[in-house]
N, C-alpha and C positions, 0 to 999 in steps of 0.2 A: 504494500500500500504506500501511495508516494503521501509524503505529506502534504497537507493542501493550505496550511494555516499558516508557514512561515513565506516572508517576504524577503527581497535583497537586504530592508531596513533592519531584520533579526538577527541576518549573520551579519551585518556589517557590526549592529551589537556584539554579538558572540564575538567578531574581529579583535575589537576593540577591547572587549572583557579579558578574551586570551591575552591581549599583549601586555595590559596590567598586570594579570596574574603569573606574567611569566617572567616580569620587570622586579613586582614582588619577591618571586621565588629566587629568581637570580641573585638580588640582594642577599641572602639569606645563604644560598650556598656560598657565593662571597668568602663568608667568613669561614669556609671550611682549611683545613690544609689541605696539599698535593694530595698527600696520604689518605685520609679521610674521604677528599674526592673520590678517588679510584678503590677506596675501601671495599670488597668484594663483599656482599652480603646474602647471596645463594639467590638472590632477587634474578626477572627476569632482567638479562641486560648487565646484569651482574653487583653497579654502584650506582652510585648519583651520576657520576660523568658516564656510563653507559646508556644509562635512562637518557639520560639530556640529549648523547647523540641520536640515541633513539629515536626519541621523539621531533628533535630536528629533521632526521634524513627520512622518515615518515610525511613530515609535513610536505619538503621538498617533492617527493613521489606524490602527493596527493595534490598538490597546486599545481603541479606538470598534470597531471592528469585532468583536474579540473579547469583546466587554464588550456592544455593545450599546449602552452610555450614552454621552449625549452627543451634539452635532452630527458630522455628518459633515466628516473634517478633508481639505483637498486641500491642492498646492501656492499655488492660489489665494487658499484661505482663510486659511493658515498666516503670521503675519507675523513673519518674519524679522529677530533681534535681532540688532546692532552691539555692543548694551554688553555686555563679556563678563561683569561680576555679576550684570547680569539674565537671562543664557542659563546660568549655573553656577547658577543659584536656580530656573529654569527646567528644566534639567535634574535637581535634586535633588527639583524636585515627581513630575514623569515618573517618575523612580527610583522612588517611595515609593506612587506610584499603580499601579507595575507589581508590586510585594513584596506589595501590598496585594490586587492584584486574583489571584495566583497563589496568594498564604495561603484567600484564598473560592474557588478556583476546585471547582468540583462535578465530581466522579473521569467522572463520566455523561457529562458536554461532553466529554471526548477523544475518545469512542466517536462524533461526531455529525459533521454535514458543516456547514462555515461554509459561510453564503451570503451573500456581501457585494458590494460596488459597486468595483472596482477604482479606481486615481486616472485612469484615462483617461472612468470611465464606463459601464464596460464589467461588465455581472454575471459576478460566478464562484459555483463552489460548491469547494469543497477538505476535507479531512477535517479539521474541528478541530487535533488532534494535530500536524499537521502545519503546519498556520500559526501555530501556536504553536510549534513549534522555528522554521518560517525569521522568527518576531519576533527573537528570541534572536539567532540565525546574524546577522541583519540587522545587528544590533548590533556582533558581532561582529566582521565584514567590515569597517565602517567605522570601528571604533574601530582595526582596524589598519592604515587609512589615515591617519589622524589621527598611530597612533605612529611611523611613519615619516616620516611628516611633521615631525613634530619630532625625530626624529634628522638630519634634515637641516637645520633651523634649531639643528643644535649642543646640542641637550639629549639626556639619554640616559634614556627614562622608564623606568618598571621591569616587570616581566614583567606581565601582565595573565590571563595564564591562569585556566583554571576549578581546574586543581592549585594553583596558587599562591596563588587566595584559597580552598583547602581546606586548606592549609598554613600560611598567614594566620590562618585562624580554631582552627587549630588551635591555634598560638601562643599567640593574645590566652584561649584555655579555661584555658589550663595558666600 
């Protein structure tokens, strides 16, 4: 069932919410060490910096796909950053290329079926609409491995919700 209730205006929301919540989280890993980064904790991805590429070269594959532009990204092709200012600089382009492409996105693509190259290889087709929330949901899922992740290296990061950066931005209006 495709969804029929969201607009360009909700994922450009959703855009917008992710690059907070991943501005927030970035903060927060910050303060980790090298060590702690790459800390291995049996987690899918393994640490925080595997999660974070993770979720990075995921986004990448998913905006090539929904976008169209660009080479086709796999776990092959994706080359996985160590230095956490160039993965935070990395992440804030991804950010700004997802705000971007959700501000142009055309109301007609929700209505339509993506048909793309899975990362095994493998073609699908899927309703627009719909792989565009699980890009979001994607994000979502792993940034909450991430925060937990570092409540257990002893930091306490701050809510990341989609209410809290509506709450957020309501603040910074007034």
């Amino acid at each position: 069932m495709t969804p029929t209730h969201t607009t360009p205006a909700t994922y450009t929301i959703q855009a917008r919410a992710n690059a907070w919540a991943n501005g927030l989280l970035y903060a927060e890993v910050a303060k980790l060490t090298p060590a702690q980064l790459g800390q291995s904790f049996g987690v899918n991805f393994g640490s925080v910096l595997g999660l974070a590429n993770h979720t990075i070269m995921a986004d990448q594959a998913w905006l090539q796909r929904l976008s169209g532009v660009g080479e086709r990204v796999t776990p092959d092709t994706y080359v996985a950053l160590t230095d956490f200012a160039a993965l935070r600089a990395l992440r804030v382009a991804e950010d700004t290329r997802i705000v971007s492409f959700c501000e142009a996105l055309d109301p007609q693509r929700l209505a339509e079926a993506l048909h793309y190259v899975n990362l095994k290889g493998e073609p699908r087709s899927q309703p627009f609409a719909l792989c565009l929330a699980h890009f979001f949901n994607h994000q979502t899922f792993h940034r909450g491995h991430i925060h937990a992740l570092l409540g257990v290296l002893g930091l306490n990061p701050p809510d990341l919700d989609l209410i809290a950066f509506q709450v957020a931005q309501r603040a910074s209006e007034s």
